[in-house]
C-alpha positions as a Markdown table, in Angstrom:
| # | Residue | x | y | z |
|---|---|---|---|---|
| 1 | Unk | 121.6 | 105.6 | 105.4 |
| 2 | Unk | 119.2 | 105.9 | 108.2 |
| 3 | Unk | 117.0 | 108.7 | 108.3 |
| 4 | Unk | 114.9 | 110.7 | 110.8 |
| 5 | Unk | 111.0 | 111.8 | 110.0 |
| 6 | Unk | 111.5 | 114.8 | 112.3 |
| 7 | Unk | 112.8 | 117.8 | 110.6 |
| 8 | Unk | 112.3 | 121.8 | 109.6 |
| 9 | Unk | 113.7 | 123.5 | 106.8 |
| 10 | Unk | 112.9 | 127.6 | 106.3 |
| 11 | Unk | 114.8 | 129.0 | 102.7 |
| 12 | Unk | 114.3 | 132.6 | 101.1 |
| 13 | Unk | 114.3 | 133.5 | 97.7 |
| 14 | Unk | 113.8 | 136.8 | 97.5 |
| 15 | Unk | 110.4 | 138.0 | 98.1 |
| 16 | Unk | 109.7 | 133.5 | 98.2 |
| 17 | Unk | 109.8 | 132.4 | 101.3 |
| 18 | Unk | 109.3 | 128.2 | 102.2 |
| 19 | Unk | 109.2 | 126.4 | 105.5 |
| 20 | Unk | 108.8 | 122.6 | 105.4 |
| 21 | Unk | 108.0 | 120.7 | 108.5 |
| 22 | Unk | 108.8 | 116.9 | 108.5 |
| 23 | Unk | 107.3 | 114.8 | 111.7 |
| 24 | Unk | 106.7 | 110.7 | 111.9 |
| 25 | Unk | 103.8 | 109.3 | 110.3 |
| 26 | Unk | 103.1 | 105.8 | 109.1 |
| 27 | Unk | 103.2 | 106.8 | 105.6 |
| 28 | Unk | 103.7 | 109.8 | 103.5 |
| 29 | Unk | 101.4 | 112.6 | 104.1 |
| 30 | Unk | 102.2 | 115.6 | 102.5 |
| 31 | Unk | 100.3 | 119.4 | 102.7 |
| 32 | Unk | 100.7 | 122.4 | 101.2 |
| 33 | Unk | 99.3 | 125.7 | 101.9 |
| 34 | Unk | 99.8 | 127.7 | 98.5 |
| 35 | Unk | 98.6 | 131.6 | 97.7 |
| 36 | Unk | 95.4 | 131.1 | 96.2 |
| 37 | Unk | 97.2 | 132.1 | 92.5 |
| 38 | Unk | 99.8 | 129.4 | 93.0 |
| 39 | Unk | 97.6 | 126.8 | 93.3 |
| 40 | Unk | 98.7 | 125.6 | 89.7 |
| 41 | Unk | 102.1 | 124.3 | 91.4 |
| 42 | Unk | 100.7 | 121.8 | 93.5 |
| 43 | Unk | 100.6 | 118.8 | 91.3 |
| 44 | Unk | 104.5 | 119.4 | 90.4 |
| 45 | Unk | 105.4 | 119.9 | 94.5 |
| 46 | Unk | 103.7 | 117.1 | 95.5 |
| 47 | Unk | 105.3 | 114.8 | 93.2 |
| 48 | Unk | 108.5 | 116.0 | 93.7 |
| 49 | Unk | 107.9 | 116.1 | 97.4 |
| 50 | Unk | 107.2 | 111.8 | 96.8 |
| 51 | Unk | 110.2 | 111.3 | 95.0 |
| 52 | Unk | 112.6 | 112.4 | 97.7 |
| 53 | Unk | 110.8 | 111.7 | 100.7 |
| 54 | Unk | 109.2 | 107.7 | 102.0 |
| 55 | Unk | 107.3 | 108.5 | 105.0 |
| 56 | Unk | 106.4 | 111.1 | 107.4 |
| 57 | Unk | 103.6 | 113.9 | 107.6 |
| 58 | Unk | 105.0 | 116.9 | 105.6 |
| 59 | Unk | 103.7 | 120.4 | 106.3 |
| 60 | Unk | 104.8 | 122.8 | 103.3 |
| 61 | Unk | 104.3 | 126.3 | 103.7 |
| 62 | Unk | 104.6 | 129.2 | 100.8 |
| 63 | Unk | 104.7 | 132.9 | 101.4 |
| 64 | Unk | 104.8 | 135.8 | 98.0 |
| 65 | Unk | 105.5 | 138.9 | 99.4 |
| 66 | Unk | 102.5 | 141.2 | 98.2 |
| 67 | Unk | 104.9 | 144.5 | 98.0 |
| 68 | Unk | 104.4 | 146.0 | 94.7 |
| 69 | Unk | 107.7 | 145.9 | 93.0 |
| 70 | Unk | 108.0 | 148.3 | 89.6 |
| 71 | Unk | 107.1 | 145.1 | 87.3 |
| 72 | Unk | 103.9 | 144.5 | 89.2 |
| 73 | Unk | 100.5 | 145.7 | 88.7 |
| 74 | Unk | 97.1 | 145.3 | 90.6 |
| 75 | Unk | 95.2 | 142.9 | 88.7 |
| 76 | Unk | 91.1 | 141.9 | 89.0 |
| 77 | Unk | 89.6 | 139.0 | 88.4 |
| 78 | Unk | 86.5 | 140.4 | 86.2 |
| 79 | Unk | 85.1 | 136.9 | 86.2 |
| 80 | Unk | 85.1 | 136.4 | 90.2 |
| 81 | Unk | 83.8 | 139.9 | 90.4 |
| 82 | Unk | 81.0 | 139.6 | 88.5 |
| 83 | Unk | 79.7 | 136.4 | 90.6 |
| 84 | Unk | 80.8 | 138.2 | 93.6 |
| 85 | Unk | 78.6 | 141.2 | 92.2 |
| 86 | Unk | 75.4 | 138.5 | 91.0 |
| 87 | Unk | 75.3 | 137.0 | 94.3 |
| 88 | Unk | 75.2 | 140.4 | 96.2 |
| 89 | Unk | 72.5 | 141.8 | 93.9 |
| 90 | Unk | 70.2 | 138.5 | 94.5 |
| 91 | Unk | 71.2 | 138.7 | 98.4 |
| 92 | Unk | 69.7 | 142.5 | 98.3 |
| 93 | Unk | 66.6 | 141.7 | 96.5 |
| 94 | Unk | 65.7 | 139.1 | 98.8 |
| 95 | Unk | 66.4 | 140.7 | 102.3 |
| 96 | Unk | 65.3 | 144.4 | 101.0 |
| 97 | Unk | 67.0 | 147.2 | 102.1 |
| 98 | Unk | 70.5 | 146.4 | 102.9 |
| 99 | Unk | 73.6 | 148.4 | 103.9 |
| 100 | Unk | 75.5 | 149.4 | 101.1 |
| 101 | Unk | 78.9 | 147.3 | 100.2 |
| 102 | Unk | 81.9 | 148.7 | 101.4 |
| 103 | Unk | 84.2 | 148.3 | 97.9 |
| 104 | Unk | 87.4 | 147.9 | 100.2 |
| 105 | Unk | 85.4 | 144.2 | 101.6 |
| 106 | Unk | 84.9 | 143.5 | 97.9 |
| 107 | Unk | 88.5 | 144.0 | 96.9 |
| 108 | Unk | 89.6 | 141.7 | 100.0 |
| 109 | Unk | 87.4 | 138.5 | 98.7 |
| 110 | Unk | 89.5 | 136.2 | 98.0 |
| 111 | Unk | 90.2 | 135.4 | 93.8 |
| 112 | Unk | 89.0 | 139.1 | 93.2 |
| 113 | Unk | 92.7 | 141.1 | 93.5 |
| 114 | Unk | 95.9 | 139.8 | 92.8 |
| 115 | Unk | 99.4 | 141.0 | 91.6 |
| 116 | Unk | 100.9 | 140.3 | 88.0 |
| 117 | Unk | 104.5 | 140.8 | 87.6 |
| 118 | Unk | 105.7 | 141.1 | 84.3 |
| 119 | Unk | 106.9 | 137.6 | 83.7 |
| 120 | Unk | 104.6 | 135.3 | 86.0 |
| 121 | Unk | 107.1 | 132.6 | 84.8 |
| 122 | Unk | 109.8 | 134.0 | 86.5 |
| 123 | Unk | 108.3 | 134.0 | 89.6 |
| 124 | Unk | 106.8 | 130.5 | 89.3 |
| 125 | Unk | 110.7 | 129.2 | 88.4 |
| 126 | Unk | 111.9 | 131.0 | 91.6 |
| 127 | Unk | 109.1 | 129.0 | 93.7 |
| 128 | Unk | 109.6 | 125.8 | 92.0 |
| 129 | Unk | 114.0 | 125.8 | 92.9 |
| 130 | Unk | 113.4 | 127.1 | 96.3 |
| 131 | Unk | 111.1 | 124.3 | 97.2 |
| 132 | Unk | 113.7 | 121.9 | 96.1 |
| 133 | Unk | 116.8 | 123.9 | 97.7 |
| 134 | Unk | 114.5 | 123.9 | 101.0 |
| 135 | Unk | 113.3 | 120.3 | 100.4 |
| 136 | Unk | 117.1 | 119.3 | 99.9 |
| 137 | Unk | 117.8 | 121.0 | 103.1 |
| 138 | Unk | 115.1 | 119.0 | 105.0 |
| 139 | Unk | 116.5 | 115.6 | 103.4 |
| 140 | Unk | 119.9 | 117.1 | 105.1 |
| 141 | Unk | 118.8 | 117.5 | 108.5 |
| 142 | Unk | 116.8 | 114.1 | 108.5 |
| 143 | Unk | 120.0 | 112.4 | 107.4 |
| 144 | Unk | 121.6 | 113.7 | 110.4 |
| 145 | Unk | 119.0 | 112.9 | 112.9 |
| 146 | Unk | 118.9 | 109.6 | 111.2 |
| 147 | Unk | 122.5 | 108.9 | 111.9 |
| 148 | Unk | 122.0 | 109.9 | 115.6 |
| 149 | Unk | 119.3 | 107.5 | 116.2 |
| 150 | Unk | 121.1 | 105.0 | 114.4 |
| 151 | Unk | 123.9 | 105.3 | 116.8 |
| 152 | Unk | 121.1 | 105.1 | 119.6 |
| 153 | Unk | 120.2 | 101.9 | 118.5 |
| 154 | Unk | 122.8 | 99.8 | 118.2 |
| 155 | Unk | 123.7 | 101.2 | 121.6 |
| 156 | Unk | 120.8 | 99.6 | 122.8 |
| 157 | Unk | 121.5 | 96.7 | 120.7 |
| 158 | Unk | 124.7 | 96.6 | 122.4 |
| 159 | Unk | 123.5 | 96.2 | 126.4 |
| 160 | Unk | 120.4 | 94.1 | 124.8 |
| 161 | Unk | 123.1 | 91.3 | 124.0 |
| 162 | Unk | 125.2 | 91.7 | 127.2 |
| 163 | Unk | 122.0 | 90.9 | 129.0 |
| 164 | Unk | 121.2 | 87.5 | 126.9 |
| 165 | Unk | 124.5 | 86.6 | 126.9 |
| 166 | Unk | 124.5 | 86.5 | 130.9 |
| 167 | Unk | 121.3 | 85.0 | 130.3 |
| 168 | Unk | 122.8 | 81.9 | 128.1 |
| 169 | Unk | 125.6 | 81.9 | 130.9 |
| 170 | Unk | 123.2 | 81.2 | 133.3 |
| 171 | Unk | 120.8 | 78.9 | 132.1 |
| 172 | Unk | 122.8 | 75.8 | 132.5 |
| 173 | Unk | 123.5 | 76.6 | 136.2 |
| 174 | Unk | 119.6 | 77.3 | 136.6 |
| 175 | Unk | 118.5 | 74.1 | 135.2 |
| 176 | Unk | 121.3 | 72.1 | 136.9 |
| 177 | Unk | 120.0 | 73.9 | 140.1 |
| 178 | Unk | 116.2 | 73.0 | 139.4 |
| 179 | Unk | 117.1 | 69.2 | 138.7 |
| 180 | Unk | 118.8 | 69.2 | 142.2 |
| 181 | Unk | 116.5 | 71.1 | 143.9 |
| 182 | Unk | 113.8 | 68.4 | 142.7 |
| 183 | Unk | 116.4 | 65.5 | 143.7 |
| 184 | Unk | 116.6 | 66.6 | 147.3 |
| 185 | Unk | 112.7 | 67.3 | 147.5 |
| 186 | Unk | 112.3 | 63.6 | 146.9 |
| 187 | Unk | 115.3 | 62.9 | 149.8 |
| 188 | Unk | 113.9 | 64.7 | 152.4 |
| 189 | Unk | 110.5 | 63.2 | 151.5 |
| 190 | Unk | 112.4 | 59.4 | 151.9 |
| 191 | Unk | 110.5 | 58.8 | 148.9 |
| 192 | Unk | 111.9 | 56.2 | 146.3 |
| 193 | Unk | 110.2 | 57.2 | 143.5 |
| 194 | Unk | 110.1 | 55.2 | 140.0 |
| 195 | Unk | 113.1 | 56.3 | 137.9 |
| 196 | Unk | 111.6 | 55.9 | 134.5 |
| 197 | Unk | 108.7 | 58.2 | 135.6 |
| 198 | Unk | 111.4 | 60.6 | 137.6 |
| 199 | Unk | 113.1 | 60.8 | 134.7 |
| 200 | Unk | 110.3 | 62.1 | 132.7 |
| 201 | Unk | 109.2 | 64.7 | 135.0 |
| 202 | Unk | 113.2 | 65.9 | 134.8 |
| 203 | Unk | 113.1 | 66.3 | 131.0 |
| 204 | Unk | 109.5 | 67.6 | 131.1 |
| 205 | Unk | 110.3 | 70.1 | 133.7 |
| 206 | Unk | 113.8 | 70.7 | 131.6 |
| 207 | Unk | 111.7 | 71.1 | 128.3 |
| 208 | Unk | 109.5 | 73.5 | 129.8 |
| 209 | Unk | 112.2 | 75.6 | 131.3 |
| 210 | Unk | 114.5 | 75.4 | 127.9 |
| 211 | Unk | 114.9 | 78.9 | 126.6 |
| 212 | Unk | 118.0 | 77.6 | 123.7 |
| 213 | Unk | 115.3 | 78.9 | 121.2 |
| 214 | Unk | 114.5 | 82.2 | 122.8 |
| 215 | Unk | 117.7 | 83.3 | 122.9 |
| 216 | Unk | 118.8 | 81.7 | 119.6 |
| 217 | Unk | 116.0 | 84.2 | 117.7 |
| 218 | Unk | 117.0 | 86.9 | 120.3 |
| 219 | Unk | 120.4 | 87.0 | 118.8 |
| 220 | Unk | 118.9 | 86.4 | 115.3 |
| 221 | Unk | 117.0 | 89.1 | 115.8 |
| 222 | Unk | 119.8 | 91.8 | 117.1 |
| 223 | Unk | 122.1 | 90.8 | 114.7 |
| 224 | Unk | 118.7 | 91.7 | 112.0 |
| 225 | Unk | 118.6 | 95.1 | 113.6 |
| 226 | Unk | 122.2 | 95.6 | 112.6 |
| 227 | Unk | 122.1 | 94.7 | 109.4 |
| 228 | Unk | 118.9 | 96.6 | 108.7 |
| 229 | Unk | 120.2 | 100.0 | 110.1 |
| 230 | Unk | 123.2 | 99.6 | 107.5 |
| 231 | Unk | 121.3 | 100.0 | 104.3 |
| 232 | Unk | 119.9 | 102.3 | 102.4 |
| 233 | Unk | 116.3 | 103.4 | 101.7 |
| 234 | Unk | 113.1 | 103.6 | 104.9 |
| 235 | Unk | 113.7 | 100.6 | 107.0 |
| 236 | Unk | 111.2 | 102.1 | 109.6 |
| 237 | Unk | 108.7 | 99.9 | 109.0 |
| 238 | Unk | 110.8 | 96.8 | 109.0 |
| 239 | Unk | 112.5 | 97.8 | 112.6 |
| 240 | Unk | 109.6 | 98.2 | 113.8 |
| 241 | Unk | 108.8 | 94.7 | 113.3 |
| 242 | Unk | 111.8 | 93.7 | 114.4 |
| 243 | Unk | 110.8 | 95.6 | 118.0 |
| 244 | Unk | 108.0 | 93.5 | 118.4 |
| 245 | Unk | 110.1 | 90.3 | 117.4 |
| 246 | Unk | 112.1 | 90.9 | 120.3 |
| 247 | Unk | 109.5 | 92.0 | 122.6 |
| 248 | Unk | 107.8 | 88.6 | 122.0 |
| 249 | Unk | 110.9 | 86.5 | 122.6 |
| 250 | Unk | 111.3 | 88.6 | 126.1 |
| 251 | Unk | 108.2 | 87.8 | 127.0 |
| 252 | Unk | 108.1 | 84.4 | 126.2 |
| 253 | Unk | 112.1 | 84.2 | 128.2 |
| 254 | Unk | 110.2 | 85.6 | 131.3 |
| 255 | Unk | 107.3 | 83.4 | 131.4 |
| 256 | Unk | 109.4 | 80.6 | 131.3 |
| 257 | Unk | 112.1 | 82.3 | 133.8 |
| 258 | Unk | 112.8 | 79.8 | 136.8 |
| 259 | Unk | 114.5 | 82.0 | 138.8 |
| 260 | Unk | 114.6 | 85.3 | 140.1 |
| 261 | Unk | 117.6 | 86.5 | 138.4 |
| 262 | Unk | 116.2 | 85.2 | 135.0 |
| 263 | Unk | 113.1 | 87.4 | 135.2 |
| 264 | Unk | 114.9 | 90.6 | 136.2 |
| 265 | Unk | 117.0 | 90.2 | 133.3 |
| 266 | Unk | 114.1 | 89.3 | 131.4 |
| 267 | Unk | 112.6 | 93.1 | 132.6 |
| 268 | Unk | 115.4 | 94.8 | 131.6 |
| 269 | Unk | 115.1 | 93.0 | 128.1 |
| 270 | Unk | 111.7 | 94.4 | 127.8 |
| 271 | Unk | 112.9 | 98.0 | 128.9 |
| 272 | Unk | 115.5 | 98.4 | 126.4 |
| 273 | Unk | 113.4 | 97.0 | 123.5 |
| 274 | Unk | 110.8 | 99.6 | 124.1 |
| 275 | Unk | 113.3 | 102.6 | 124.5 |
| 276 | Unk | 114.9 | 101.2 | 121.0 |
| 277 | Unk | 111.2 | 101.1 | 120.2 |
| 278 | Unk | 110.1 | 104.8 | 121.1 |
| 279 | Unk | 113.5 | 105.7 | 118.9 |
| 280 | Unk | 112.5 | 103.7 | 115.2 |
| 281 | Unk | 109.1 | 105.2 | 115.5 |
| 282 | Unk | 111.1 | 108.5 | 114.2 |
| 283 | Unk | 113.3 | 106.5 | 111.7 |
| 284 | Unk | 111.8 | 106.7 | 107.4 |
């Protein structure tokens, strides 16, 4: 299944709130902004977070209601406090005289107050299920988007062949034209040229003009994307090297275009690619 980077997920748990935020990045980049006495759950997160998810820049976001419930209690750090304390004493004694310390600023310091339900563990179970219900919620939403680029693509795929196979079409007329158009340059010259070395200008000029092999990969190539966007897993990376596949065989089939038709088709080539381009930058 074809999956989006781009996606947002919000789920509440009680007084455990999380918001993930999903957006397209070469390679897995996951953050999380924890309460300072949650940082213990980070190592867990993140490593579910890699199991589920491929690619993208992840933002995760955790908010604990502070409201005192009845199985709370205000809880200090005696440890932090008395650094805290140590480095106010030597900061007095060197600048002499200071204002006194408001104890409201001290209790603010971060690591010196926290809450302490009665079962921490508890708590620490609710945060760990909501992050995966919100994480599964996120995976949900980027399926979705995925599907609707998907079907973006192969749009694109779709008016991408019409054009090459007009191009194929054509090409025989256009090189038929060419040879002609060189015939009667000779006529009107009353030139009788030698036919052995005419001959080997024609296939030169033919050789030089021959675009079989463009559009042979270009329809290799379409029929790549196809089959990519039909399996499982992040095929990103791969369509995007399929993007610049067909980008080079467009721009080889318009510097070899012989006529005027050939290189607006060979525009419109280009166009397409790059809007089916700006689209698997999103895809995992």
């Amino acid at each position: 299944m074809t999956k989006s980077m781009t996606a947002f997920a919000r789920i509440e748990s009680g007084n455990v709130t999380w918001e993930i935020r999903s957006v397209n990045h070469r390679y897995l980049d996951g953050t999380f902004k924890l309460p300072e006495n949650f940082r213990g759950l980070e190592a867990k997160l993140r490593s579910e977070l890699r199991k589920k998810l491929n690619r993208g820049k992840v933002d995760c976001l955790l908010r604990v209601s502070q409201d005192l419930d009845e199985d709370q209690s205000i809880v200090i750090n005696s440890v932090q406090l008395d650094k805290l304390s140590a480095a106010i004493d030597q900061t007095a004694a060197k600048i002499g005289n200071p204002a006194p310390v408001n104890i409201l600023d001290v209790l603010k310091w971060p690591g010196i107050l926290s809450t302490e339900t009665a079962d921490q563990s508890q708590l620490e179970k609710r945060i760990n299920e909501s992050f995966s219900e919100s994480l599964k919620s996120l995976m949900e939403m980027r399926a979705r988007e995925g599907e609707e680029l998907k079907k973006i693509i192969l749009n694109k795929l779709l008016e991408l062949k019409v054009i090459v196979d007009a191009v194929k079409l054509e090409a025989p007329i256009i090189n038929a034209r060419q040879k002609q158009k060189i015939l009667d340059r000779m006529a009107d010259l009353n030139q009788d040229p030698d036919q052995n070395r005419l001959e080997q200008e024609l296939v030169y000029l033919a050789q030089k003009s021959d675009i079989a092999e463009e559009l042979d990969r270009l329809y290799t190539h379409i029929e790549e994307v196809q089959t990519t966007l039909a399996q499982s897993g992040a095929v990103g990376r791969r369509l995007d090297f399929l993007m610049q596949e067909l980008n080079r065989e467009a721009n080889t089939l318009s510097s070899k275009a012989v006529a005027a038709n050939t290189s607006v088709q060979s525009v419109e080539l280009k166009v397409i690619i790059e809007q089916m381009r700006e689209q698997v930058q999103n895809i995992e």
